[in-house]
DRENMIFI-789045 format. One line per 3 residues: number of its first residue (from 1); for each residue x negated, y negated, z of C-alpha. Coordinates in pm, 1 decimal. Layout:
BEGIN
NUM> X,Y,Z; ...
***
This chain:
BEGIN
1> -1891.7,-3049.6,1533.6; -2151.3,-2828.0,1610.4; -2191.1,-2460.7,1454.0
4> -2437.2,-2171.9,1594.1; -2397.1,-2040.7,1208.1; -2364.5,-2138.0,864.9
7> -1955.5,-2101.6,719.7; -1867.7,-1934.6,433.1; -1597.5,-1986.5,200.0
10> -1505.3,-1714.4,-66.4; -1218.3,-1824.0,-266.4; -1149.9,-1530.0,-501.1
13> -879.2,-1640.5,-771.8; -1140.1,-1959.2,-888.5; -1427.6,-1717.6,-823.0
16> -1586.2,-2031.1,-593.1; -1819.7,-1986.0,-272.2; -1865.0,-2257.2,-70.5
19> -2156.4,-2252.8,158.2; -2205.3,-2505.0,497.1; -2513.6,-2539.1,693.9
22> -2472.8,-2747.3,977.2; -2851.4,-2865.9,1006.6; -2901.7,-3057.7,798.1
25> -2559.7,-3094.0,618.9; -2557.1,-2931.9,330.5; -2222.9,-2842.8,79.5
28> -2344.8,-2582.1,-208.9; -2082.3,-2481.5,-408.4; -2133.3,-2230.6,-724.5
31> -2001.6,-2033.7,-955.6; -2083.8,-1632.1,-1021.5; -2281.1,-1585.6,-1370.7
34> -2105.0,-1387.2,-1626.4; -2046.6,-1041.6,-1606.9; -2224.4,-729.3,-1652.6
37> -2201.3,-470.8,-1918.7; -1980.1,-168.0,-1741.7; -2100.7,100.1,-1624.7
40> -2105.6,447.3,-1717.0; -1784.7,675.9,-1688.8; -1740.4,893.3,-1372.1
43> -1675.0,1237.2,-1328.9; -1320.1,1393.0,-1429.1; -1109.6,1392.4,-1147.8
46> -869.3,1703.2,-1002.3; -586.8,1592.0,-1244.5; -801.4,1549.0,-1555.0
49> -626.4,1823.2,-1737.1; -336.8,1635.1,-1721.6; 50.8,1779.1,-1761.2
52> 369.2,1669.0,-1635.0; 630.5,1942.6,-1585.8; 1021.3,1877.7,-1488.4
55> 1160.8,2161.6,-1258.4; 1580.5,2165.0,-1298.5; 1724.6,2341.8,-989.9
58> 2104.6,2416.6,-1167.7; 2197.4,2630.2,-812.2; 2191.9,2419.1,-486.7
61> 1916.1,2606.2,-304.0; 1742.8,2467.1,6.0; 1414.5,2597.1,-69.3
64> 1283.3,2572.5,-480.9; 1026.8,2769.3,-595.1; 842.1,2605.7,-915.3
67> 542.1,2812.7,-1072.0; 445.0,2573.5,-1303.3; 20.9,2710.6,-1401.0
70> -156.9,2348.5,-1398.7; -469.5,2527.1,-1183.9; -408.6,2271.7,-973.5
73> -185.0,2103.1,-672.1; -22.0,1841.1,-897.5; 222.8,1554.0,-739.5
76> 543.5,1660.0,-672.8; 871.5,1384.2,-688.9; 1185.6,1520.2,-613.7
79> 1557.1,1398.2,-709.1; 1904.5,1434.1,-666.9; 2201.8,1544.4,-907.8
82> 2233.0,1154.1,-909.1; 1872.6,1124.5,-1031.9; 1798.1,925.3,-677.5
85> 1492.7,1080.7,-563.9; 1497.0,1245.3,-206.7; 1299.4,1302.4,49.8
88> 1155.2,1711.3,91.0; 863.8,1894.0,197.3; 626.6,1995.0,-41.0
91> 364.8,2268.8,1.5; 136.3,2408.4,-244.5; 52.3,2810.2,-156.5
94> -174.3,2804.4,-454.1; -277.0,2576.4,-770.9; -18.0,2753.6,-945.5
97> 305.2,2706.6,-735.4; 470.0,2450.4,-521.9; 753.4,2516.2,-268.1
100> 969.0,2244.4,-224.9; 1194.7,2241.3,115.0; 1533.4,2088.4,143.1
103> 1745.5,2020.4,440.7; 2050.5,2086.3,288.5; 2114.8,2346.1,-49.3
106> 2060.1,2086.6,-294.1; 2065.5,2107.4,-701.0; 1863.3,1833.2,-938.9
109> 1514.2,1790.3,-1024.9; 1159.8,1800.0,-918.5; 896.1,1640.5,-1160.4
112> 552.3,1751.8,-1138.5; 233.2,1589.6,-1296.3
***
């Protein structure tokens, strides 16, 4: 067998790279060195201020209006009476409010963090 270019074998779980050259036939096989020291901390991200809030909608309503004052457009899971979580739209018309859109009037919760 013949090959234009050497083949190489990364096998990630053992950390092992195998190496072929086909002229002359040669099998390396090594091992990474240890690791590095780690490297500096990056820059705070959008949702660095952290929060959660929890929106009850008591009245079924098919649009919920939720001004909750993070600054920011946090992520927005929405459930069910049940506590199932359902599928809605989700807009944000500024960092201090999110709409959520229903198909149906529905009551239940919308958890923001």
């Amino acid at each position: 067998m013949t090959l234009a270019n050497p083949v190489i074998i990364r096998v990630t779980e053992e950390r092992t790279v195998i190496r072929v050259e086909t002229v002359p036939r040669i099998i390396r096989v090594s091992t990474p060195g240890l690791q590095g020291p780690p490297g500096p901390p990056g820059p705070p991200g959008e949702g660095s201020e952290g929060g959660s809030y929890t929106h009850t909608q008591s009245t079924p309503e098919t649009v919920w209006t939720i001004v909750h004052g993070f600054g920011r457009r946090p992520v927005v899971a929405v459930e069910g009476p049940d506590g199932f979580e359902i599928d809605a739209g989700v807009s944000w018309p500024d960092t201090n409010t999110v709409i959520v859109t229903l198909g149906a009037a529905t009551a239940g919760r919308a958890h923001l963090s």
